[in-house]
C-alpha positions as CSV (number, residue, x, y, z in Angstrom):
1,X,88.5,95.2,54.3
2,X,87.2,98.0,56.2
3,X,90.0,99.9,57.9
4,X,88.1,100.2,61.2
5,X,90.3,98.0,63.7
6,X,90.0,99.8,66.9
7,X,93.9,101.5,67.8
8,X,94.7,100.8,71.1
9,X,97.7,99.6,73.6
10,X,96.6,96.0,73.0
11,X,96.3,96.3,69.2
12,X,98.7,99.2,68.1
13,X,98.9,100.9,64.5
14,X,102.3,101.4,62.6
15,X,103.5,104.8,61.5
16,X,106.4,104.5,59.2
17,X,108.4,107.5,57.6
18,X,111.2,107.1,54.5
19,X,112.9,110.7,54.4
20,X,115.2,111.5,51.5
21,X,118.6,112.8,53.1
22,X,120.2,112.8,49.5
23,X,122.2,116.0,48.2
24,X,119.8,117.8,46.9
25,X,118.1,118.1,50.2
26,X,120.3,120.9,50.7
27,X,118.8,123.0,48.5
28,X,116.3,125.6,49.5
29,X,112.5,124.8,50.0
30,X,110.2,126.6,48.0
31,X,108.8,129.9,49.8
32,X,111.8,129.4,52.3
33,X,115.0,130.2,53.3
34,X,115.6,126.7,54.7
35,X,117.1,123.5,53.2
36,X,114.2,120.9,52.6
37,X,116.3,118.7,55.1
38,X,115.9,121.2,57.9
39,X,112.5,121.6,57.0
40,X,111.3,118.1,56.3
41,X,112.9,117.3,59.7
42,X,110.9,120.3,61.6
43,X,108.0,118.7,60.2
44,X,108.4,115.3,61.7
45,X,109.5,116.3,64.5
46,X,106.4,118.4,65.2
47,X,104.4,115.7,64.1
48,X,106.0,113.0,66.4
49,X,105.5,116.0,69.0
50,X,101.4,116.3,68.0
51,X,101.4,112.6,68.1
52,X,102.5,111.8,72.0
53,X,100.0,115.1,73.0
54,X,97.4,112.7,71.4
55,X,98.3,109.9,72.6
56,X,99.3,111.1,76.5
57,X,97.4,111.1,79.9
58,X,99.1,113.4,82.1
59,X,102.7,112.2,82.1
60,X,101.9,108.6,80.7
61,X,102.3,107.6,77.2
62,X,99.8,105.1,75.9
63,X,101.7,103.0,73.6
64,X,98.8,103.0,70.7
65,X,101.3,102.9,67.9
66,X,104.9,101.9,66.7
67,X,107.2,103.9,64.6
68,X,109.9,103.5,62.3
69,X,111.8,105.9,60.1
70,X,114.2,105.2,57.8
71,X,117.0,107.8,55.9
72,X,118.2,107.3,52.8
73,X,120.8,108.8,50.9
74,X,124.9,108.9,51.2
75,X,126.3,106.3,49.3
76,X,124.6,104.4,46.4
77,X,122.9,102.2,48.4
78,X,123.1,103.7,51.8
79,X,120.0,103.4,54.4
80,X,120.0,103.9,58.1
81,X,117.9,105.2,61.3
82,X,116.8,108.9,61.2
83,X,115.5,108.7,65.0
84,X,118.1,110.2,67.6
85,X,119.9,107.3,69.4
86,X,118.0,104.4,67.5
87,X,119.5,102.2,65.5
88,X,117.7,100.3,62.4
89,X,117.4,97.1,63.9
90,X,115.6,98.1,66.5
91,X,112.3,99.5,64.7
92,X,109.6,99.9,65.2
93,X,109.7,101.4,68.8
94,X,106.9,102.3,70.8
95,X,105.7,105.9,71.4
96,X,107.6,106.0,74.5
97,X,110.3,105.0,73.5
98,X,110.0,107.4,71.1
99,X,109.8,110.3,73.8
100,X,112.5,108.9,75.6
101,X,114.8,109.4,72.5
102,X,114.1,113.3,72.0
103,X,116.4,116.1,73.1
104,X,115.7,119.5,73.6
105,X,116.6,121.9,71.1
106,X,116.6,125.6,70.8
107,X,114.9,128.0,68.3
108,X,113.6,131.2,67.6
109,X,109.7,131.5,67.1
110,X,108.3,134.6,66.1
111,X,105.3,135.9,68.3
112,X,103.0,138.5,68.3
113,X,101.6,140.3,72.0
114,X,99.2,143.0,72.8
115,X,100.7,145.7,74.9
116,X,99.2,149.0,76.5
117,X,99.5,151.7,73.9
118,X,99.3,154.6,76.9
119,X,95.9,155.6,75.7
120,X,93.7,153.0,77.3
121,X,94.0,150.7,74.3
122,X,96.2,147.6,73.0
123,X,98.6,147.8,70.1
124,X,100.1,144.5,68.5
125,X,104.2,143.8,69.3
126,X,105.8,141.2,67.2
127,X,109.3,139.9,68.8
128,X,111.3,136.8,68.4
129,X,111.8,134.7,71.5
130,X,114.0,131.2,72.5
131,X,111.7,127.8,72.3
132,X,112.6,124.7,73.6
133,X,110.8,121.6,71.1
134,X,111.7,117.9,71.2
135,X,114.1,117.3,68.5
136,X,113.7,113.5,66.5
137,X,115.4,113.9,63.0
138,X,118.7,115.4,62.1
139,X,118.6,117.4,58.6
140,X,121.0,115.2,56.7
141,X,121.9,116.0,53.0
142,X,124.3,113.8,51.1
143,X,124.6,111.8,48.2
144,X,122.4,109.4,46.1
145,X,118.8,108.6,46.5
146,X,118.4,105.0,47.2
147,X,114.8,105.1,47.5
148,X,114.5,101.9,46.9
149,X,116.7,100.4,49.3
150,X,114.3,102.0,51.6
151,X,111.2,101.1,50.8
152,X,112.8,97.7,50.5
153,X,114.2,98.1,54.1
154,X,110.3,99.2,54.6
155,X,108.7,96.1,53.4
156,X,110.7,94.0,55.4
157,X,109.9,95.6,58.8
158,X,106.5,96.0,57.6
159,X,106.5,92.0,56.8
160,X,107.7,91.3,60.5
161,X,104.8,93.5,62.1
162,X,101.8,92.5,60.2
163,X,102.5,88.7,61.2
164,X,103.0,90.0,65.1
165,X,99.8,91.7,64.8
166,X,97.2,90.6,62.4
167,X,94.0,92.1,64.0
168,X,95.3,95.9,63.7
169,X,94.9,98.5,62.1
170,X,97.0,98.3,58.1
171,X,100.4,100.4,58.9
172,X,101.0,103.7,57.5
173,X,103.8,104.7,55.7
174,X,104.2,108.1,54.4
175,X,107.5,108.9,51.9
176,X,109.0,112.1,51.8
177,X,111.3,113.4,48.8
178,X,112.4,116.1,46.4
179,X,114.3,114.2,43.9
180,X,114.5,111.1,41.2
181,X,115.9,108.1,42.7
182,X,119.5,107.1,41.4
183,X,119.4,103.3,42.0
184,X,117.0,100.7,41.2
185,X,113.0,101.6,40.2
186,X,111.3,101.5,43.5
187,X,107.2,100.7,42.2
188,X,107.9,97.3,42.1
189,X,108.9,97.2,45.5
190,X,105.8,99.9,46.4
191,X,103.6,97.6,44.9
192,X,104.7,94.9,47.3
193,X,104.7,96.9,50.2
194,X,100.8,97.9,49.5
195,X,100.2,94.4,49.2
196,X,100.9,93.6,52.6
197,X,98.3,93.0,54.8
198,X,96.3,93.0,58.1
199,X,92.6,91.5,58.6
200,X,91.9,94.8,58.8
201,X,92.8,96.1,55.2
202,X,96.1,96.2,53.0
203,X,99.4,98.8,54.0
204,X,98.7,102.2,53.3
205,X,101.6,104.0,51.1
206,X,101.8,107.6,50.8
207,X,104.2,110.3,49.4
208,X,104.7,113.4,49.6
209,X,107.1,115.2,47.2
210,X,108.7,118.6,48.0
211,X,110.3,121.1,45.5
212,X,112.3,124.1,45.8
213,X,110.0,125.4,42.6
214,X,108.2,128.3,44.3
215,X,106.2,127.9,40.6
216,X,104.3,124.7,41.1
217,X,101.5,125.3,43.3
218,X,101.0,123.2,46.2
219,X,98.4,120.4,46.0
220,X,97.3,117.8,48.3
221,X,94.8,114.9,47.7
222,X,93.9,115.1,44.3
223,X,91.9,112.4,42.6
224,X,93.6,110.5,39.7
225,X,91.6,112.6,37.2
226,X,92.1,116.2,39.0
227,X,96.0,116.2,38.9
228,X,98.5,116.6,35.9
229,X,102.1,115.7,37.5
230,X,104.7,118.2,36.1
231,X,107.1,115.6,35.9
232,X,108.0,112.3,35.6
233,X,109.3,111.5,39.6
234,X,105.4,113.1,40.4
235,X,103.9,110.9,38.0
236,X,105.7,108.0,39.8
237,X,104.7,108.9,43.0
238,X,101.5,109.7,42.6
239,X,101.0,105.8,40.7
240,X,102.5,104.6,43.8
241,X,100.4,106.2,45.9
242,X,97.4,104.7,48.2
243,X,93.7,106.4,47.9
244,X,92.3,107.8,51.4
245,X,90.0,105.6,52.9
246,X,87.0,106.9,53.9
247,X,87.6,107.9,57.6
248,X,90.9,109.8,56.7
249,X,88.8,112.2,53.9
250,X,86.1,112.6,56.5
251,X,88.4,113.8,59.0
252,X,90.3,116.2,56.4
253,X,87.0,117.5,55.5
254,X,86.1,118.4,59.3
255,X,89.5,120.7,58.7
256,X,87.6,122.3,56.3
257,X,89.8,120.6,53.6
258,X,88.8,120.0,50.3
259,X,88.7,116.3,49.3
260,X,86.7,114.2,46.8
261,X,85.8,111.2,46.5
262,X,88.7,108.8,45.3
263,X,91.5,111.2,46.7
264,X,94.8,109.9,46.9
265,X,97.6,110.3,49.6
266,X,99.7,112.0,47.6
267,X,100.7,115.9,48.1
268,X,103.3,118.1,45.9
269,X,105.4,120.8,46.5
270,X,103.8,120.7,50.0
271,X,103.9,123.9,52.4
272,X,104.5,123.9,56.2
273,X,100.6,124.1,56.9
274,X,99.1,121.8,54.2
275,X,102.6,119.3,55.2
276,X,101.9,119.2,58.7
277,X,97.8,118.5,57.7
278,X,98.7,115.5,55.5
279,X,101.0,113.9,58.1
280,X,97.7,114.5,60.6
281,X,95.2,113.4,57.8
282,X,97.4,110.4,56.8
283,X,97.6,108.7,60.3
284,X,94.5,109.1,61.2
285,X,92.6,105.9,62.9
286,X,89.3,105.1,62.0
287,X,86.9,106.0,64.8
């Protein structure tokens, strides 16, 4: 099993997200003054955004992956779309379809220009200005956390694709949360999920696990022997975790990212910079 299936419109990959949208997702995240929801969902989005650049020749989208992503929280066993306009049943869509469901939203970005001085030189002017970004995922926060249901709801969409498409590249799926799940234990059903398969190599299953403990320093990658989990939800996560294969480390470690051997895709307590890296380090193809 080599995870080295060529990615292409004839032989797509599969992204999947899980995003906790349970109550305590309404906290603040740590070294913020937003709620994880709004933040987590910033994230994607940007991500989703990086992903069609990538995958785009002037104003064509090569369809080179399909994308699913699932919410869970609300009601004890609640799960449902998070994608604008998309409903559950309908996933995994293609990366134009996933274009075509954006909207345009508005925010403030901080920028810094260079401006005359009066004295033949340059001084630095920082200002905030309006931004329009493509907008995916709405920051939802209510209820339990049915995690789960979700990675249930996972495996099954996951079962469907690998049968339509046994020659690709193993799909990706990256879970994001900040809490302990309320209903059922959800490693049996991770464990299953992993087990899935192309020709090309069992389903990749990754988490990442945000805090609003400021505290706990981030980490990403560590090896099973390099990282003490503070808790008992990290200790989960990281169990249920999928190592790196080989092409993913080697592309974190052109980033100048520190990654041994063994290194799991796992991160805690995650910041904007090293969150975005892991989504790109995560879904990378081989090649």
């Amino acid at each position: 099993m080599t995870y080295a299936a060529e990615i292409s419109r004839n032989n797509p990959g599969l992204i999947g997200f899980l995003i906790d949208q349970s109550g305590s997702m309404d906290d603040k995240m740590a070294g913020t003054n937003d709620p994880k929801a709004t933040m987590c969902a910033r994230y994607i989005d940007a991500f989703f955004n990086r992903l069609l650049t990538k995958n785009a020749e002037g104003e064509v989208i090569k369809n080179r992956f399909e994308i699913f992503a699932i919410g869970y929280g609300g009601m004890e066993k609640d799960v449902s779309s998070a994608l604008n306009g998309i409903d559950l049943n309908e996933m995994p869509i293609s990366l134009q379809k996933l274009q075509q469901s954006s909207v345009m939203e508005s925010r403030k970005k901080t920028v810094t220009k260079k401006v005359p001085d009066g004295a033949d030189g340059f001084i630095e002017k920082t200002e905030e200005v309006e931004v329009s970004v493509p907008k995916w995922i709405e920051p939802i926060s209510d209820g339990w956390t049915p995690m789960n249901e979700a990675l249930t709801e996972a495996y099954n969409i996951t079962t469907n694709w690998v049968e339509e498409h046994k020659t690709s590249y193993p799909p990706i799926i990256i879970n994001i949360t900040d809490g302990m799940y309320n209903t059922e234990d959800p490693e049996e059903i991770s464990e299953e999920l992993r087990k899935l398969e192309t020709e090309d190599g069992n389903t990749l299953f990754f988490n990442i696990h945000i805090s609003d403990n400021a505290t706990n320093a981030p980490i990403s990658f560590p090896t099973r022997t390099s990282f003490s989990p503070p808790d008992d939800l990290a200790e989960k996560l990281f169990r249920m975790s999928s190592p790196l294969v080989e092409a993913m480390v080697e592309h974190g470690r052109r980033k100048d990212k520190k990654i041994d051997p063994g290194a799991v895709g796992f991160a805690y307590n995650a910041e904007f910079g090293d969150f975005i890296d892991f989504l790109d380090i995560g879904t990378r193809p081989a090649g």
